[in-house]
C-alpha positions in Angstrom: -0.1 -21.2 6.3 -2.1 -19.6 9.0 -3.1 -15.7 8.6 -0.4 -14.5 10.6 2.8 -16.6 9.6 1.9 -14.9 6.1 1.8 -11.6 7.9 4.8 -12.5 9.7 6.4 -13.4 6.1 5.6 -10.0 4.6 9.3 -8.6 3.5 7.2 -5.4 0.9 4.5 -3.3 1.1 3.2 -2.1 -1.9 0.3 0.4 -2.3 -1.9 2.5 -4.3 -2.2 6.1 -3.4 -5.4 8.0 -3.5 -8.0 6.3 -1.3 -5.4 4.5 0.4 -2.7 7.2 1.5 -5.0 9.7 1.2 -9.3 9.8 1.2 -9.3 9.6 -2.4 -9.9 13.4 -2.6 -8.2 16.5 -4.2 -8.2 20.1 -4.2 -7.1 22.6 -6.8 -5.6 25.8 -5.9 -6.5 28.8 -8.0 -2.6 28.8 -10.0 -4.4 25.1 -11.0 -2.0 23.3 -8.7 -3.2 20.1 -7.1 -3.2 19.2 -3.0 -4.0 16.0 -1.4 -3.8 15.3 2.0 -2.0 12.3 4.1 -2.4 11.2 7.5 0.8 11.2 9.5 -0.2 8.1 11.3 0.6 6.4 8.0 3.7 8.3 7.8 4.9 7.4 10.8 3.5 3.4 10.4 5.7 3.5 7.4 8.5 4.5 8.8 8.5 2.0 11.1 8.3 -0.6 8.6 11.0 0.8 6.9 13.0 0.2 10.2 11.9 -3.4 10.5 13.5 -3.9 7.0 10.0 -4.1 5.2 10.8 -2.5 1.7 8.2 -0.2 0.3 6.6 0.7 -2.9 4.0 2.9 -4.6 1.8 1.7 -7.3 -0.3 4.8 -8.7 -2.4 6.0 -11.6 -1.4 8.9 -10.9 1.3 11.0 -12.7 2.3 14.1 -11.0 5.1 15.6 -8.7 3.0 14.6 -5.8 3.9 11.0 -6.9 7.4 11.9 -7.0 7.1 14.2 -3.4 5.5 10.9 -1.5 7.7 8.5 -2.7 11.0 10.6 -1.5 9.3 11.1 1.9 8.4 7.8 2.5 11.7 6.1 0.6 10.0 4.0 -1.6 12.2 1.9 -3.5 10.0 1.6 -6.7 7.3 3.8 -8.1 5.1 2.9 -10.7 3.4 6.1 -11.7 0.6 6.4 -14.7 0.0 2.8 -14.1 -2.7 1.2 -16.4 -1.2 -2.6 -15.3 -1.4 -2.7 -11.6 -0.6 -6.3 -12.0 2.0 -6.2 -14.2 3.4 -3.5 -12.2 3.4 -5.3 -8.7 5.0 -8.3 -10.5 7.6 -5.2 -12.0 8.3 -4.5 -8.2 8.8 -8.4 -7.4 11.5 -8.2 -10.5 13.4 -5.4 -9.4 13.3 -6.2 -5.8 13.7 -9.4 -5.4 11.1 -10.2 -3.2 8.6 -12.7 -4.1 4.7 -12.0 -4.8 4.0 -14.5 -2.0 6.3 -12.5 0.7 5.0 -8.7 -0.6 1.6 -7.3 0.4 -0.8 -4.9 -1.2 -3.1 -2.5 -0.7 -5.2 -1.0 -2.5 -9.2 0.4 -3.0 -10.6 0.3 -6.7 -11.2 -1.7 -9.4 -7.4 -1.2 -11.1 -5.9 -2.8 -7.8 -7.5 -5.7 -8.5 -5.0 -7.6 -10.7 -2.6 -6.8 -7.8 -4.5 -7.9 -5.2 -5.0 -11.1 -6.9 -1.3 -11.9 -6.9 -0.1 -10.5 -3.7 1.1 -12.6 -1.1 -1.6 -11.1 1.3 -4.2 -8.4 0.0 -5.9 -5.5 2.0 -8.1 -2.6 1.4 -9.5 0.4 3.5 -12.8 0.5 5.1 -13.7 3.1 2.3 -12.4 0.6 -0.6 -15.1 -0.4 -3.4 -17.2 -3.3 -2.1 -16.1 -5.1 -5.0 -12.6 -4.4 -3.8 -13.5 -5.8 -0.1 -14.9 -8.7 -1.2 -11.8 -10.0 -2.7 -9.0 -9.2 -0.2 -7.5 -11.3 2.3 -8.2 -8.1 5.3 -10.6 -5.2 5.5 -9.0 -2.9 7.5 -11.1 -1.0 9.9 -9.8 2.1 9.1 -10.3 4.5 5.5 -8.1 5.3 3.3 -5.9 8.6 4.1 -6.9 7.7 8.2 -4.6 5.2 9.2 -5.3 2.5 7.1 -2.2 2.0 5.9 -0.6 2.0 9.9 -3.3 -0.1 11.1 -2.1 -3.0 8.3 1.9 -2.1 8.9 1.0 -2.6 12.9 -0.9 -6.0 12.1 2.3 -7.0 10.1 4.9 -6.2 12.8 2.9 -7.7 15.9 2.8 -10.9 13.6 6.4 -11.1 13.4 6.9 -10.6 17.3 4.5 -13.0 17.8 5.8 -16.4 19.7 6.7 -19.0 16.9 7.9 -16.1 14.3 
């Protein structure tokens, strides 16, 4: 199967969150509460997957009302938050859903995506993603993490399935 009939086959996105929704940094405010920031290209690149029928879901190590804030925003049906098994948790999602590994994507940029990316049915990782991390997905997106990353892979996804032949 070429590159983009497995595109074109992508039914779920799943992804990590910081350093692929957001830059991988965070702020404190001085009450001790916690702020990340997103890009709203994403946003908007997952919204439109959502209305090409491409379910979505979040796979963090995270485990905080931010989690819990982005999910409900982007209508994630599954969140795995305080994930130690990224793995275990993308095959979790494949459970629940449905969906097979081979037909869900993942993205994600450190060393606990890894088991994920191993058994998704196409890998990517942000510009900004460990090299490690790079050097064992299926697409390195041009963009970083938290600056469109995650719209730049939804866009390759949905101009595979209008390609001719799809």
């Amino acid at each position: 199967m070429s590159d983009s009939e497995r595109l074109a086959s992508i039914a779920a996105l799943v992804m990590d969150i910081d350093g692929v929704l957001t830059d991988g940094t965070f702020g404190w405010d001085e009450s001790g509460g916690e702020s990340k920031r997103f890009s709203f290209a994403d946003i908007m690149g997952l919204s439109r997957a959502r209305q090409a029928g491409i379910v979505l879901g979040l796979i963090s190590g995270e485990d905080g009302p931010l989690v819990d804030r982005l999910a409900a925003k982007i209508a994630a049906t599954f969140v795995a938050k305080g994930c130690k098994d990224k793995g275990q948790a993308l095959r979790d999602f494949a459970a629940a859903s449905g969906i097979s590994l081979k037909r869900t994507a993942y993205v994600g940029d450190d060393i606990n995506d890894l088991p994920a990316l191993a058994i998704a049915g196409v890998s990517a990782a942000p510009a900004n993603a460990q090299p490690r991390v790079k050097a064992s997905v299926a697409i390195v997106l041009e963009k970083g993490g938290g600056q469109g990353a995650v719209r730049q892979f939804i866009e390759m996804i949905l101009a595979a399935r209008a390609a001719p032949g799809q």
